[in-house]
C-alpha positions as a Markdown table, in Angstrom:
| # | Residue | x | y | z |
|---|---|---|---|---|
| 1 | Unk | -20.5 | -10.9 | 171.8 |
| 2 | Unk | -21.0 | -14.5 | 172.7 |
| 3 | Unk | -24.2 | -13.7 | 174.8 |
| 4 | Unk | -25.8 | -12.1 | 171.7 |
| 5 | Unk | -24.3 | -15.1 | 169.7 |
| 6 | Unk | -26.2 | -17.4 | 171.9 |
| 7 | Unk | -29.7 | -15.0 | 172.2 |
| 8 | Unk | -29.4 | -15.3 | 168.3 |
| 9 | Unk | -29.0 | -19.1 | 168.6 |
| 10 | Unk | -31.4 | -19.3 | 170.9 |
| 11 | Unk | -33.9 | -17.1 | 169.2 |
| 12 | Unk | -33.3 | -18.8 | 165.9 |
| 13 | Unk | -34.2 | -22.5 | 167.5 |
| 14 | Unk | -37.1 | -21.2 | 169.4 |
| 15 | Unk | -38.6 | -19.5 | 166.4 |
| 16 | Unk | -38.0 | -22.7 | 163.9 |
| 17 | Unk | -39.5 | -24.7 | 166.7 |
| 18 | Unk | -42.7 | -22.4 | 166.5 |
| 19 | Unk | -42.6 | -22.6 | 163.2 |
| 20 | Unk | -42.3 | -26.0 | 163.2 |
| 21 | Unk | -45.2 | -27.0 | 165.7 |
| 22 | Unk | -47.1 | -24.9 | 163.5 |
| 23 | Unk | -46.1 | -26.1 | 160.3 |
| 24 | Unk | -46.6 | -29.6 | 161.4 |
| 25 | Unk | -50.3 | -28.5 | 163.1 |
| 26 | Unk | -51.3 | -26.7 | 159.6 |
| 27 | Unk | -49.9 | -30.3 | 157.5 |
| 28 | Unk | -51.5 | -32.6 | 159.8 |
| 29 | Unk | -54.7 | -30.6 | 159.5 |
| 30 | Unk | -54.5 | -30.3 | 155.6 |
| 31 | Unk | -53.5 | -34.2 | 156.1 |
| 32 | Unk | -56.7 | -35.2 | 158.4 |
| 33 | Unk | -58.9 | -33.2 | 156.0 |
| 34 | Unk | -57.7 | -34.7 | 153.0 |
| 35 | Unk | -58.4 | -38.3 | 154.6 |
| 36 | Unk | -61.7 | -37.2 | 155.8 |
| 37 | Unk | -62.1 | -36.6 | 152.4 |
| 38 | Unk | -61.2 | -39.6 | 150.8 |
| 39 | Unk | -63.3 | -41.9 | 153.4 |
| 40 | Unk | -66.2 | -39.9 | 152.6 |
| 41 | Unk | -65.7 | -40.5 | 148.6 |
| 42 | Unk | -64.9 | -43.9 | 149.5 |
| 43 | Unk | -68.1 | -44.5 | 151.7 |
| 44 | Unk | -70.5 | -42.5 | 149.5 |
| 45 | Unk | -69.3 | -45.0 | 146.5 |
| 46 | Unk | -69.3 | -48.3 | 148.8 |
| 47 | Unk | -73.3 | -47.1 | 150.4 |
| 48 | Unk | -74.2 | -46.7 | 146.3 |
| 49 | Unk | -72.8 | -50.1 | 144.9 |
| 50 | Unk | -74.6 | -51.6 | 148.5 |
| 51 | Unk | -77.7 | -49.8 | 147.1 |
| 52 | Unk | -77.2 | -51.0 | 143.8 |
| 53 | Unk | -76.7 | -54.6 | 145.1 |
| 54 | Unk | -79.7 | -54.3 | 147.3 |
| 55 | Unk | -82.1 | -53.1 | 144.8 |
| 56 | Unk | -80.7 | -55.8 | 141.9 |
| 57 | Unk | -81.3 | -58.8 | 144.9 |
| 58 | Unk | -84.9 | -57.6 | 145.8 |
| 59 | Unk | -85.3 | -57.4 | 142.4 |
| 60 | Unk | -84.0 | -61.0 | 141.7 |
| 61 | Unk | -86.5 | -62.1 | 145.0 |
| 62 | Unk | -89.5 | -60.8 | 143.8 |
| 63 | Unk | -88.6 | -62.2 | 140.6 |
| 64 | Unk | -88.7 | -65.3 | 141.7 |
| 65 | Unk | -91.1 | -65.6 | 144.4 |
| 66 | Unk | -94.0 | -63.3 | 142.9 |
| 67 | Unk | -93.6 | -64.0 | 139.0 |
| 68 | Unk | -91.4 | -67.2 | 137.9 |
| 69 | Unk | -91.9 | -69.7 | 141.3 |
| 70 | Unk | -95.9 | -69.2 | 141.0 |
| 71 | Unk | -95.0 | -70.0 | 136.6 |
| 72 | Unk | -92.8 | -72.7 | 137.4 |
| 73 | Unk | -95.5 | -74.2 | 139.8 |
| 74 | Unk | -98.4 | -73.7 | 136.9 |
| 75 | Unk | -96.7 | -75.0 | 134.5 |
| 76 | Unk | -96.1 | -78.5 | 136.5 |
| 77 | Unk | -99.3 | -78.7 | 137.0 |
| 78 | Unk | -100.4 | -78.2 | 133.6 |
| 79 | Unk | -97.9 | -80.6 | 132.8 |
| 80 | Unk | -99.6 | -83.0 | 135.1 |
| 81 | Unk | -102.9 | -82.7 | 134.3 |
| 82 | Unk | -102.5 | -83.5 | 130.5 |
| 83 | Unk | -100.0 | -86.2 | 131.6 |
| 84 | Unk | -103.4 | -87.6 | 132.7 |
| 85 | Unk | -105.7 | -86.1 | 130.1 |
| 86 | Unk | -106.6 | -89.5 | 128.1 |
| 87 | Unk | -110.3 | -88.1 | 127.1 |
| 88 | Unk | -112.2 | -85.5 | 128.0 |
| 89 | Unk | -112.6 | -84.7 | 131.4 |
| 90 | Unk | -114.3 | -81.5 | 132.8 |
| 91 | Unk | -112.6 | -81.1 | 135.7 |
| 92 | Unk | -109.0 | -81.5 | 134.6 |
| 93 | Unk | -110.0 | -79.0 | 131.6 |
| 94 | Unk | -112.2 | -76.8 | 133.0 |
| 95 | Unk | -110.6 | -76.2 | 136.6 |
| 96 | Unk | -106.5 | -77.5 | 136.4 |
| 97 | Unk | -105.7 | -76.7 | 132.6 |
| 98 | Unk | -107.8 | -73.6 | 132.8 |
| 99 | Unk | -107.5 | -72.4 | 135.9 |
| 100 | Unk | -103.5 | -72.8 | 135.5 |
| 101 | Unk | -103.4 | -71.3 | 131.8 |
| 102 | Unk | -105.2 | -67.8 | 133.3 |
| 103 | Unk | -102.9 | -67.8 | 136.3 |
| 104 | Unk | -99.5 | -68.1 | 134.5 |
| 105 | Unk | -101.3 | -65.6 | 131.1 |
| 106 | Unk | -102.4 | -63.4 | 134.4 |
| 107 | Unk | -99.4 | -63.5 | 136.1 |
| 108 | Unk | -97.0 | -62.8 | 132.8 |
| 109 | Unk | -99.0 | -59.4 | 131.9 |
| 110 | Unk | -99.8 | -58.2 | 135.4 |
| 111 | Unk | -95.7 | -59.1 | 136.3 |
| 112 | Unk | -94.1 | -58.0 | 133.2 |
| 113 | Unk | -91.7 | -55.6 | 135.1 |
| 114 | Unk | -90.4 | -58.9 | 137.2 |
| 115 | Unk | -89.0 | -61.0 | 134.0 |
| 116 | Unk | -85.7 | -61.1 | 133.5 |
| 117 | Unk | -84.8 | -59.9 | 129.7 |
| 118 | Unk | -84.0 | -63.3 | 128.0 |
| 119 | Unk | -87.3 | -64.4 | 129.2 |
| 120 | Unk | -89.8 | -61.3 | 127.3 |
| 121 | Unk | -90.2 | -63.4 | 124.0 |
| 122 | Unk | -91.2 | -66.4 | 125.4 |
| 123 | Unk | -93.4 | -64.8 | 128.0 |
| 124 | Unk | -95.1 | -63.5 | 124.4 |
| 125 | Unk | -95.3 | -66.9 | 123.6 |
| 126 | Unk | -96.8 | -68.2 | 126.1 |
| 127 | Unk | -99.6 | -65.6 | 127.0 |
| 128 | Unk | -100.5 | -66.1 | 122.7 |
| 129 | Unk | -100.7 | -70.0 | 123.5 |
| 130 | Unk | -103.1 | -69.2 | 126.5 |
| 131 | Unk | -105.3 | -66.2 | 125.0 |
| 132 | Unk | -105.9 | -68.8 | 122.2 |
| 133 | Unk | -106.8 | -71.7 | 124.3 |
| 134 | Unk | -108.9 | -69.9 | 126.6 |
| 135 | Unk | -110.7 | -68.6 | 123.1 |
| 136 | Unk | -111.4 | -71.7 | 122.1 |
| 137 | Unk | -112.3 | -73.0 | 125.6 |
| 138 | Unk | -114.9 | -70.7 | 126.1 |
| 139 | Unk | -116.2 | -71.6 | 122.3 |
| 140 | Unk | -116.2 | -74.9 | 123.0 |
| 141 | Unk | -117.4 | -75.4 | 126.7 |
| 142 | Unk | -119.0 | -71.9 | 127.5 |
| 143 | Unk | -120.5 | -71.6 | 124.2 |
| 144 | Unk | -124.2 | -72.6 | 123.2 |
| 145 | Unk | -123.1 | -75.9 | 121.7 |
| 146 | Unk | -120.8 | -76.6 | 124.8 |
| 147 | Unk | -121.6 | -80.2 | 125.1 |
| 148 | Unk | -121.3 | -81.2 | 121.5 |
| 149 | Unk | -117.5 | -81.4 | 121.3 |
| 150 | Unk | -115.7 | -84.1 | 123.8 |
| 151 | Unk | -112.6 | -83.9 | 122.0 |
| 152 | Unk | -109.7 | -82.4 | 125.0 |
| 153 | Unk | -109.0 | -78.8 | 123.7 |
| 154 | Unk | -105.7 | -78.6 | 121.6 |
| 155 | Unk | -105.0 | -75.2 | 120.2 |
| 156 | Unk | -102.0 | -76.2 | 118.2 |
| 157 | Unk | -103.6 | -77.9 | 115.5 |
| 158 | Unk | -104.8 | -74.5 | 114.7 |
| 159 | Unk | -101.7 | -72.5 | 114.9 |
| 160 | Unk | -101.0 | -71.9 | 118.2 |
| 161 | Unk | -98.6 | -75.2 | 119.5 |
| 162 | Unk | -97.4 | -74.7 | 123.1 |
| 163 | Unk | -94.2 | -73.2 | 123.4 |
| 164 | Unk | -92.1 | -75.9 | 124.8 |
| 165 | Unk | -89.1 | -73.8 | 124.6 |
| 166 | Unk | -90.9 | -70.9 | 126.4 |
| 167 | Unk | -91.8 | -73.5 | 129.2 |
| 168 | Unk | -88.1 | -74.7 | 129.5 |
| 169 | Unk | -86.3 | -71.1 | 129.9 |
| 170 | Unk | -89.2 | -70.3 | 132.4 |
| 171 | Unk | -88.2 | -73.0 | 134.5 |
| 172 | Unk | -84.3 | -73.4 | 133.8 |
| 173 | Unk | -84.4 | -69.2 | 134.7 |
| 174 | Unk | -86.4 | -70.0 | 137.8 |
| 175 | Unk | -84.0 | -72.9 | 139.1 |
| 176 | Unk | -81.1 | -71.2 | 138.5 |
| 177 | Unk | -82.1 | -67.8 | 140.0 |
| 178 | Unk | -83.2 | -69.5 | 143.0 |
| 179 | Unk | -80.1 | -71.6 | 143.4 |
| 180 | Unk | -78.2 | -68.0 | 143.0 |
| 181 | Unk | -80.6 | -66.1 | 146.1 |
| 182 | Unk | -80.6 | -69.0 | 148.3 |
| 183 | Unk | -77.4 | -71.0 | 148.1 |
| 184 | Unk | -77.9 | -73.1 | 151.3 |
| 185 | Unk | -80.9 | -74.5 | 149.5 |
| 186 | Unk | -78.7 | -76.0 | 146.4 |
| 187 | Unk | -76.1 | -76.9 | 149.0 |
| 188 | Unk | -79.4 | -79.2 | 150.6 |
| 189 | Unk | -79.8 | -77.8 | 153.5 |
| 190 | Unk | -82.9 | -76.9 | 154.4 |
| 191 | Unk | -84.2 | -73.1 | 153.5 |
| 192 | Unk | -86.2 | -70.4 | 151.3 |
């Protein structure tokens, strides 16, 4: 009776032992595909926030360097030119003043889809201000009695001031958006 005993015994172990390389074969399966799982939900959500991140940055660039840069520079140089505007002069008004007023109106309607919420009134704003001034310009200086008028063109006498406000969210939003893309250049070095 003890070598049946022991063929039991031995039968017992070697069957739990199958059973066991098999049970751990089947768990570690279940196991790898449940982690395989789980990385690939993991991934998937990690490549669509780095999607999400990418398309909100080239967003934020093209803002910047297609719509409020090319503003911010316009504006200065409006700025400029009637900083120096003491009477009428031809070339200030008819090529900087001008010429800048179209560009920034121009840019504002054809680059709508690149301003940043907060800014959509005062893009409003300012393409009013210009479509009146250029009115008035081409009244005044395209018009038969172009020459008769030397006075500088001013449309806010006549209802249409220029949005200072507009002018100073265009290029606080521009400075700070910039500084927020392209740290190294606030830090002073030397880049975009």
């Amino acid at each position: 009776m003890n070598a049946g005993l022991t063929e039991l015994i031995l039968a017992a172990v070697i069957s739990g032992g199958v059973v066991s390389v098999i049970l751990t074969f089947v768990l570690r399966f279940l196991f790898d595909r449940r982690l395989t799982t789980v990385s690939e939900e993991i991934k998937s959500q990690f490549e669509q926030q780095a999607v999400v991140y990418r398309s909100n940055r080239e967003w934020r660039e093209r803002s910047v360097a297609e719509l409020l840069g090319p503003v911010h520079m316009q504006l200065d140089r409006s700025s400029r030119a009637f900083a120096r505007w003491e009477q009428r002069n031809d070339f200030l008004e008819g090529k900087v003043v001008k010429d800048a007023n179209t560009q920034i109106r121009d840019l504002l309607l054809a680059k709508g889809h690149l301003l940043p919420p907060h800014l959509l009134e005062h893009a409003g704003d300012l393409i009013e201000h210009y479509d009146r001034w250029l009115e008035e310009y081409a009244v005044r200086r395209e018009g038969q009695n172009a020459d008769a008028d030397t006075r500088p063109i001013y449309v806010g006498p006549l209802g249409y001031p220029f949005p200072d406000d507009a002018e100073k969210a265009f290029k606080a939003t521009f400075r700070r958006m910039r500084g927020d893309l392209y740290e190294e250049q606030a830090s002073g070095r030397d880049g975009p």
